[in-house]
Structure formats: C-alpha cells, structure tokens
C-alpha positions in Angstrom: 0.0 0.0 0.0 2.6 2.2 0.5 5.8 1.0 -1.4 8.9 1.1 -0.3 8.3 2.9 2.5 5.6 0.3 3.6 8.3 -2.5 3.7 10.5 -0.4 5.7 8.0 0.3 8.3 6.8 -3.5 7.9 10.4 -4.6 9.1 10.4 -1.9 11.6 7.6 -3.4 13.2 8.9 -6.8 13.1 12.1 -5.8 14.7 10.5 -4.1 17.8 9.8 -7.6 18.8 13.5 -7.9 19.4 13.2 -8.5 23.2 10.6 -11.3 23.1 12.5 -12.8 19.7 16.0 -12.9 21.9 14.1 -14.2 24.8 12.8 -17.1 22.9 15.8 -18.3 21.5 18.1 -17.5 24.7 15.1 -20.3 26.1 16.7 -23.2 24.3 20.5 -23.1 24.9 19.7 -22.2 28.4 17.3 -25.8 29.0 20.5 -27.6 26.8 23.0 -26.5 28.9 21.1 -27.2 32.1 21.0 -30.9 30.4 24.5 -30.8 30.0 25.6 -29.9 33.8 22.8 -32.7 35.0 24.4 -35.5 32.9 27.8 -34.2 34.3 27.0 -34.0 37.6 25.4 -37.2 37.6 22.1 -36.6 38.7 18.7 -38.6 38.6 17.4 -39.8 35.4 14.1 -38.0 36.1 16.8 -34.5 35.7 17.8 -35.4 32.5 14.3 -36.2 31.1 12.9 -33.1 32.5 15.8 -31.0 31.2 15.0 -32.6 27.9 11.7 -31.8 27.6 12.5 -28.2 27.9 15.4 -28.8 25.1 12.9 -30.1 22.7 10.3 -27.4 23.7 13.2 -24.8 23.8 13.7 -26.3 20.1 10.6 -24.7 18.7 10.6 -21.6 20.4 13.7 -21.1 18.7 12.3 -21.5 15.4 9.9 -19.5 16.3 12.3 -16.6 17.2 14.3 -17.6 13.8 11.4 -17.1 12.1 10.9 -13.2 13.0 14.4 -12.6 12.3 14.7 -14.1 8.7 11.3 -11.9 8.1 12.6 -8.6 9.6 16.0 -9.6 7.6 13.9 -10.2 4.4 12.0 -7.1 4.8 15.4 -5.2 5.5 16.9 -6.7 2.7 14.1 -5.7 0.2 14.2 -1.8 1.4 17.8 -1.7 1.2 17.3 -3.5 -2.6 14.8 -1.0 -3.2 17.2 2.5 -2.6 19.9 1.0 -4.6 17.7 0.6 -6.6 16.8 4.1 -7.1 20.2 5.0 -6.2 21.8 3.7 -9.2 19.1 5.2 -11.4 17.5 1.5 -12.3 13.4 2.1 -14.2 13.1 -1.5 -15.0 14.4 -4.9 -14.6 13.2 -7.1 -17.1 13.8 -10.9 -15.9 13.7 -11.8 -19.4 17.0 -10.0 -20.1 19.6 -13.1 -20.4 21.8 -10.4 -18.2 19.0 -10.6 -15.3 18.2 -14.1 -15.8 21.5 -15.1 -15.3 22.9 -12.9 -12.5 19.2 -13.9 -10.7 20.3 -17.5 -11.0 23.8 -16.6 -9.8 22.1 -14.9 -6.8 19.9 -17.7 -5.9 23.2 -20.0 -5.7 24.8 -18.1 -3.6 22.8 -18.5 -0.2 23.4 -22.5 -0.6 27.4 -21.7 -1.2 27.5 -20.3 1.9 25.5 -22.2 4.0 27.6 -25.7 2.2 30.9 -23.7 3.5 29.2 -23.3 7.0 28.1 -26.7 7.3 31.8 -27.7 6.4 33.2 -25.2 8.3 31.3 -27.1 11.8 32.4 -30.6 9.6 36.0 -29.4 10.4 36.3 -27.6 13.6 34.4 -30.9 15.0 36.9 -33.1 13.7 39.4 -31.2 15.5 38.3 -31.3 18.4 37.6 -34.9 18.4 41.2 -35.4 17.3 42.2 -33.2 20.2 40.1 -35.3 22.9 41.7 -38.6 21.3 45.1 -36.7 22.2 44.3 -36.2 25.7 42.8 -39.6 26.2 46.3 -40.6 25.1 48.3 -39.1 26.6 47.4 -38.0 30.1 47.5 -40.4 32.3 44.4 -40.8 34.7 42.0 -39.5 32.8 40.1 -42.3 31.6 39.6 -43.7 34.9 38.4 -40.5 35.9 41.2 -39.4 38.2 43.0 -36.6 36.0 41.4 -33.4 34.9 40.9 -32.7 30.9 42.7 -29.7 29.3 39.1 -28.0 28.4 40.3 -25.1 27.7 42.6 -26.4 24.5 38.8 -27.4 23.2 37.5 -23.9 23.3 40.2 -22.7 21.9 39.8 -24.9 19.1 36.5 -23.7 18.6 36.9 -20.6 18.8 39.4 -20.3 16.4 37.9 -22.2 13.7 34.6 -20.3 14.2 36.5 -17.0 13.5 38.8 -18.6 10.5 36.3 -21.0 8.7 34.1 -17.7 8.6 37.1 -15.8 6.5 36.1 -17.8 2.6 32.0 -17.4 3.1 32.4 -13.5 3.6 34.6 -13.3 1.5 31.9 -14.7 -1.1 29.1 -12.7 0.7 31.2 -9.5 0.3 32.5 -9.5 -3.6 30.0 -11.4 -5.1 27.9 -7.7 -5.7 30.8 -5.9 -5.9 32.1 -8.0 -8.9 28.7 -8.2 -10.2 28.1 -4.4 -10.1 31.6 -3.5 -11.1 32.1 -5.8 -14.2 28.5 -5.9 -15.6 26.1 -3.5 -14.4 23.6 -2.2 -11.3 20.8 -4.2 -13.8 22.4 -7.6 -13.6 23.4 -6.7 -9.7 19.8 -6.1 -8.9 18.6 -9.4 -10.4 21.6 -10.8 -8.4 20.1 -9.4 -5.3 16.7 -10.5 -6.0 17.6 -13.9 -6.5 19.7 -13.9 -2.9 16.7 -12.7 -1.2 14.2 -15.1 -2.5 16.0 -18.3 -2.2 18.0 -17.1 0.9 14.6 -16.6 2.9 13.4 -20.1 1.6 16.3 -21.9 2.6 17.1 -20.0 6.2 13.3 -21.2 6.7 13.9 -24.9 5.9 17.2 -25.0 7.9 15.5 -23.5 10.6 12.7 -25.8 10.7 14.3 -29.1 9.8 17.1 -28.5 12.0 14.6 -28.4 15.0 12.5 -30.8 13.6 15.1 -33.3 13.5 16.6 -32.6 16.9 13.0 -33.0 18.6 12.5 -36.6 16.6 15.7 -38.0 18.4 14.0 -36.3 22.1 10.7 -38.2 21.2 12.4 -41.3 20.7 14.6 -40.8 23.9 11.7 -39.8 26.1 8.7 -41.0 24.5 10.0 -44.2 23.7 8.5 -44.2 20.5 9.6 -46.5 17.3 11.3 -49.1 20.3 13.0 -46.3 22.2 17.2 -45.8 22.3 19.3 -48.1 20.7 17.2 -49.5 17.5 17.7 -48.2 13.9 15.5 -45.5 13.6 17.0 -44.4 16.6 20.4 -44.7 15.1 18.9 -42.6 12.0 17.6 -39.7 13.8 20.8 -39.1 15.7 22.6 -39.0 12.2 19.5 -36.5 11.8 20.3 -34.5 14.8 24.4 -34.6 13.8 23.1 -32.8 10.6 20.4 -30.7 12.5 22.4 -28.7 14.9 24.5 -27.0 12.5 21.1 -26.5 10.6 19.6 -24.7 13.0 22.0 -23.4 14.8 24.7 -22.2 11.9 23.9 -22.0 8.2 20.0 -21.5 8.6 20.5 -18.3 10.7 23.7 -17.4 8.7 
C-alpha cells in the first residue's frame, strides 16, 4: 500500500519484537546446557528427562524466534534493494533479459554456497576437536579412569578459532559477489543478483531453521517417549545422524 516505504516500516515493526524474539531463542541453549551440567553431575534420570523436555520445547521456540528474524531480515533486505535501486538510477528490470536471468540464478546459488561452506566449516572444527580429545585420552594419564582433569580449555580454543577462520572464505563470497557483479556488468544484472539472494536465501534460512529443529526434537521423542522401540534400534540410530546434521542446521547455516 505504500511501497517502499511500507516495507520499511513492515520490518520496523517486526524488529520491535526484538526483546521477546531474543528471549525465545536465549530459552533453548539455556534448558540444553542445564541438560548438560545434570548428565555431568550425575544426577537422577528424572533431571535429564525433565531437562529434555525443555530442550525439545526450547527447540521450537527457537524456530519461532528464527522465524521473525529471517522476516525482519527479508524485509530489510528488500528496502535496502529497493534504494539502490533508485540509487543507481535502475526504471526497470526485465527478468527476461539473459543479463537478469542469469545474475538472478547466480544470486539464488549463492545463499546455498555459503551455507555448504558453514556446514563444512562445523564438519572441520568438529573433527578437530575430536582429534584433540583422542590426544588427551592418550596421553594424560588418569584420565580415563576419571582421576586426572581434561585440558578443556585447548577445546575452546579450538572452537573458537575455527569459528572466526572457517568464517574468512563465506564472507569473503558474501562480500564480492555484488561488488564484482556491479563493477564488471552492471547495477541491472546486480539487482537481479540481489533478488535472487533474497528469495531463495529466505526459503532456505526457513527450511534449515525448521528441519534443524524438527530433526533434533524426533531423536527427544524417541529418547523420552520411547516411541519407534525407544534408544538403541535403527530409527533411533537414523535420527541421531538427523540430529548430527540438525544442529548446525539450525543453529549455523539456517540463521547465517
């Protein structure tokens, strides 16, 4: 109803939800970690399945949360689209241009090229620190019977510095794809780029969003519920594998 400026007031509103949006999603880590320090501290069974019912309903507020951001981003991304646009002077984009076309299909690649490098990116900094727990198992003594302390902090560290270098080759992608686009063909075929990042970008942060939690809450029913003959058979099996792929799902690429 009112254009451009509409969006921008449309993602506006959604972002003045920000308080009850981070609330939601601080909901989940906070009933996983509580999980965590109950299995640690070896405390009743009944702990453990109450903290994992919270996980599982912490799950889905999370995607709920998720959901306002990647439509407050979306709106965001369409007002900022929409003053370049008028910025660099462009009437009409004609999708039937090859030029378009093709930059629109070069756009709508790019969100899944990024969140493949993400998902590798977790692939890798896992690996590493599985390799690092393997070291420690080997090599100081005591610690598999429980009487020597782990070297936790080498872990973190791990982590954190694959989280800051594995990010280094996605924005790089993120940042010169439109440049390049813009400089060596034109603010026509760089707005059809951007279109086609938008549109399948928003699908795709959706689906990992969803399917992330989705897949983590099937391995809780199983575990809780007992459902499909409870831990240990092989749809069990299979929705752990689902969960392994779930986590950085939700919890990387999908919000990426």
């Amino acid at each position: 109803l009112a254009g451009g400026y509409g969006i921008a007031l449309s993602a506006v509103g959604m972002l003045s939800t920000l308080g009850v949006t981070l609330a939601t999603d601080a909901y989940g880590p906070i009933a996983d970690n509580a999980g965590g320090i109950a299995e640690m501290a070896e405390l009743e069974e009944r702990v453990r399945e109450t903290t994992d019912a919270l996980d599982a309903l912490g799950n889905t507020t999370a995607a709920t949360g998720k959901g306002f951001a990647i439509g407050s981003a979306v709106l965001t991304s369409l007002s900022l689209l929409t003053a370049f646009k008028e910025k660099a002077q462009v009437d009409v984009v004609d999708i039937t241009d090859p030029v378009v076309l093709a930059s629109m299909l070069f756009g709508a690649m790019l969100p899944f090229l990024f969140a493949a490098l993400t998902m590798l990116s977790v692939q890798k900094a896992a690996g590493a620190i599985i390799i690092e727990v393997r070291r420690q198992f080997a090599t100081i003594e005591g610690l598999r019977e429980g009487t020597a302390d782990a070297d936790s902090d080498k872990c973190v560290a791990i982590s954190t510095q694959s989280s800051v270098e594995e990010m280094i080759l996605p924005g790089v992608y993120a940042v010169m794809a439109p440049f390049c686009i813009g400089i060596l063909i034109g603010p026509k075929a760089l707005t059809g780029m951007l279109g086609g990042a938008i549109a399948s970008g928003m699908m795709l942060a959706i689906m990992m969003s969803n399917a992330g939690g989705a897949w983590d809450n099937s391995k809780k029913y199983i575990e809780i519920e007992g459902a499909c003959g409870g831990k240990g058979t092989d749809t069990h099996k299979a929705c752990v594998v689902g969960d392994t792929v779930g986590d950085p799902f939700k919890d990387t690429s999908g919000p990426a």
